[in-house]
N, C-alpha and C positions, 0 to 999 in steps of 0.2 A: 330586536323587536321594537325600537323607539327611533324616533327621528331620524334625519340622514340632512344632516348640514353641511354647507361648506367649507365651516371652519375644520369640521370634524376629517372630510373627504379629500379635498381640493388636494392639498399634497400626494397623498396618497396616487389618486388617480395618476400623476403627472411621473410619478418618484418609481413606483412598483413596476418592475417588467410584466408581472401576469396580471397588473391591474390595467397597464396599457393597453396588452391586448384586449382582455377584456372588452374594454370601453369601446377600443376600436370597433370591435367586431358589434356591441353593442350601438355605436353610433350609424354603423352601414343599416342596421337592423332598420332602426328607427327614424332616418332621415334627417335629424339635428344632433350635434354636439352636446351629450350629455352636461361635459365639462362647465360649460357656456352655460347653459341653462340651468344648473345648478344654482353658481355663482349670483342672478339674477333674483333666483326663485327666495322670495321670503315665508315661505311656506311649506314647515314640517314636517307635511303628508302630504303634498303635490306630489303629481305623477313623477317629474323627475326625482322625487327625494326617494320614494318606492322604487326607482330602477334603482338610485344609485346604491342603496340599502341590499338591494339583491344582486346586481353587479361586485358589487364590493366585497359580497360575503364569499363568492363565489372564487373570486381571486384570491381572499385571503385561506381560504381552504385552499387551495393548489398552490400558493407560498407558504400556508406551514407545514404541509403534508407530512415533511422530512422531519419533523418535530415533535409529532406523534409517537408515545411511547410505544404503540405498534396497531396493526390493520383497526379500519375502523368497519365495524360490523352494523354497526344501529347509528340512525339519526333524529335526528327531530326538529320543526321549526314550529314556534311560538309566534302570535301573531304575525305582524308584519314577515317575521321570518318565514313563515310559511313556503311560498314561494322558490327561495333559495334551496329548501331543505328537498322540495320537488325536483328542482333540477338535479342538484348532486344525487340525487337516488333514481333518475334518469327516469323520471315519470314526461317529463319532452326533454326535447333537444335544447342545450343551452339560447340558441338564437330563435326557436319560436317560446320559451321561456320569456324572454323579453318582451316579445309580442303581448303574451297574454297580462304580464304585470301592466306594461301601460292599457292595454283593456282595461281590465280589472279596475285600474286609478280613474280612469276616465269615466266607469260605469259607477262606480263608488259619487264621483264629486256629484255627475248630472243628479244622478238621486237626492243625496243632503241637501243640494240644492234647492231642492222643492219639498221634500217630504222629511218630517221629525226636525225642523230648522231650530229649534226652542230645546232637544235632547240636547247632553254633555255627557261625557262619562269621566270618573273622578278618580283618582287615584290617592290610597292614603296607607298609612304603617302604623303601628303600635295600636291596635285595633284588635285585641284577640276575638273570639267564635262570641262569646258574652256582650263585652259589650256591641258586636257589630248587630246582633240582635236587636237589642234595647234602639240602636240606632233605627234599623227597618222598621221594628214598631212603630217606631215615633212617626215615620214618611207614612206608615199606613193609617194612623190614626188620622194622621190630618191628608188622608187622602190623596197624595202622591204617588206618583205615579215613579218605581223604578226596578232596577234588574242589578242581578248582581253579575258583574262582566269578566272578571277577572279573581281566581284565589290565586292570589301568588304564593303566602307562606302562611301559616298559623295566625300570623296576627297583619297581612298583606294585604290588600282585596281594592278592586274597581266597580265602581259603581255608578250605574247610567241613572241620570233623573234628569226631571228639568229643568234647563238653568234657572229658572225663577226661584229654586229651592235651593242651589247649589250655597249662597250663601251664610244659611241658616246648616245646611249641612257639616259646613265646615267649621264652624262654631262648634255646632255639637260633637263633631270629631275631637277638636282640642279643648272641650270639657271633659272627655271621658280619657285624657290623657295621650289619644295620637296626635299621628304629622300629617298634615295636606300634603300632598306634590306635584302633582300636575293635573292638569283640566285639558281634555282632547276634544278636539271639534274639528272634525263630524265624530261623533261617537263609534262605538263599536263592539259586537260581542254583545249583542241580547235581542230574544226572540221577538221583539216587535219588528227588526230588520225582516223578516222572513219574504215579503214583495222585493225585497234586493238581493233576495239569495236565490229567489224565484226569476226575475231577471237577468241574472248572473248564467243560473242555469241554462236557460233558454237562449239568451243572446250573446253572452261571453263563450261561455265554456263547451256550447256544443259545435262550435268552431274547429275544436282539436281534438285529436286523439292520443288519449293517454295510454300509457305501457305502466305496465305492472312495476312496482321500483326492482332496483337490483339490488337493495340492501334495507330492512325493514325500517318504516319511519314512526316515530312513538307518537302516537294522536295526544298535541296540547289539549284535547277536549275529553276526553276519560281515559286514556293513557291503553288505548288498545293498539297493538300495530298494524298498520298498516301496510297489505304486501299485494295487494290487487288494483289492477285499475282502476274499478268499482270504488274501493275501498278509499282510494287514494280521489277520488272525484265529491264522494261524500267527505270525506275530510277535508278538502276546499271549501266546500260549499257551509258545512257547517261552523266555522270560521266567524260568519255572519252571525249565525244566530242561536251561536252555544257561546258558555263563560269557557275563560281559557283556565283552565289548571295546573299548573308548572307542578307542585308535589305529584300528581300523577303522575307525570312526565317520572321523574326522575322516581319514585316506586317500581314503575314498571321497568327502566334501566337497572335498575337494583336488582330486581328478579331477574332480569335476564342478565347477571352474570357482570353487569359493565359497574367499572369500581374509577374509572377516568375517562373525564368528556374535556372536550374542546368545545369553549362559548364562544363560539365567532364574531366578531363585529365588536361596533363601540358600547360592547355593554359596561353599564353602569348599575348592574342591577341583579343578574343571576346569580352570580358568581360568589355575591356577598350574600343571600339570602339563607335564612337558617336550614331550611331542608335540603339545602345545596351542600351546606359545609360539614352537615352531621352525615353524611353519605354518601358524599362523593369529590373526588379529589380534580378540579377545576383551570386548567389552562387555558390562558384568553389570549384568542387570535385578534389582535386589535391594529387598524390601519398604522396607529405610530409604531408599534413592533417591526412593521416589515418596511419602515424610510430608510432604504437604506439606499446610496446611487448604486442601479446595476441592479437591487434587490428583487 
């Protein structure tokens, strides 16, 4: 769900047999050299950092496959990851998959571009349900304007406002005893987006036709699954302009029966999270995993 750099990719791509292909086929898709463009790109959330992100994931699910304690039934993808979790549950075809992610990036920038330039959305920890209140009070009393974009875990959470407040925000986060961690631009995850998901709808996404997945996907957004086209189109779309909820996520895995997931990609973040480790047992598909020559 978090950036896609080249420090992190670059071998990967080059070193992986099912990241080669990949990429290849990703490259004919797209008309430039991922690789290349990567390399170049000093920017976190560019479209290529979103292919490479969904490319990557995609490869390293079909290199750990074999490593899987056994069938995988359910999936799920969290923001950025979203995309990838479409493909592998065969909502398009991998190669018009590609298509629609660099849409999607392209439709995303021209927007921030012009509209909400002044949002951020925040990311912070050691923040339980109490005081994150005391925190929103305080943005409300003085009149601020923001969203809450992200629960990641009991005391986890992201939150959109305007950079003019972000620094005063953060202050008041490390008086009430959290950590800052990162600051995302263009923002993401909260209902004022709703003209880019309106957008999205109309000019992205009714380009393709989605299929019903072949294996149900757990909606990051209140942990319903996802097993219709329909289904699977509103959960793109809402992406925009719902908070994302990972405890969902993994509650409703829990009820259905699943007791081991595979976190795909360079997470640095699910895997460790307290609702992750009180409930479920966490193997991570990570690009250095699979360096192997020939791998």
């Amino acid at each position: 769900m978090g950036p896609s750099r080249f420090a992190d990719f670059g071998r990967f791509m080059v070193v992986n047999r099912q990241a080669r292909k990949r990429f290849a086929i990703a490259d004919e898709v797209l008309g430039y050299r991922i690789f290349d463009a990567l390399r170049q790109s000093e920017d976190d959330y560019a479209e290529v950092a979103q292919i490479t992100s969904f490319v990557a994931s995609l490869a390293l699910v079909e290199w750990g496959g074999a490593q899987l304690p056994g069938p995988v039934d359910h999936c799920a993808g969290v923001s950025f990851g979203k995309m990838a979790a479409a493909a592998h549950a065969g909502v398009l075809p991998f190669e018009e998959c590609v298509l629609l992610v660099a849409e999607l990036a392209r439709c995303e920038r021209e927007y921030f571009a012009e509209q909400h330039t002044g949002i951020v959305t925040h990311s912070f920890v050691k923040v339980g349900p109490a005081a994150l209140d005391e925190l929103l009070a305080e943005l409300a009393v003085a009149d601020e304007w923001f969203e809450i974009s992200s629960y990641l875990d009991h005391d986890m959470h992201m939150v959109s406002l305007d950079e003019r407040a972000l620094e005063g925000f953060k202050q008041r986060i490390g008086a009430v005893g959290g950590y800052s961690l990162y600051t995302m631009r263009p923002p993401a995850h909260a209902a004022i987006f709703a003209p880019l998901r309106e957008r999205i709808d109309q000019e992205v996404l009714g380009g393709h036709r989605l299929r019903d997945p072949l294996l149900p996907i757990v909606s990051d957004q209140d942990g319903s699954l996802v097993t219709t086209a329909e289904q699977a189109r509103e959960w793109i779309l809402g992406g925009y302009t719902r908070p994302m909820r990972w405890p969902g996520v993994v509650d409703t895995l829990v009820a259905q029966g699943v007791r081991r997931i595979a976190i795909v990609g360079r997470d640095r973040l699910l895997r460790r999270l307290k609702c992750t480790t009180e409930s479920l047992t966490a193997l991570t598909l990570a690009p250095e995993s699979a360096l192997k020559p020939g791998g």
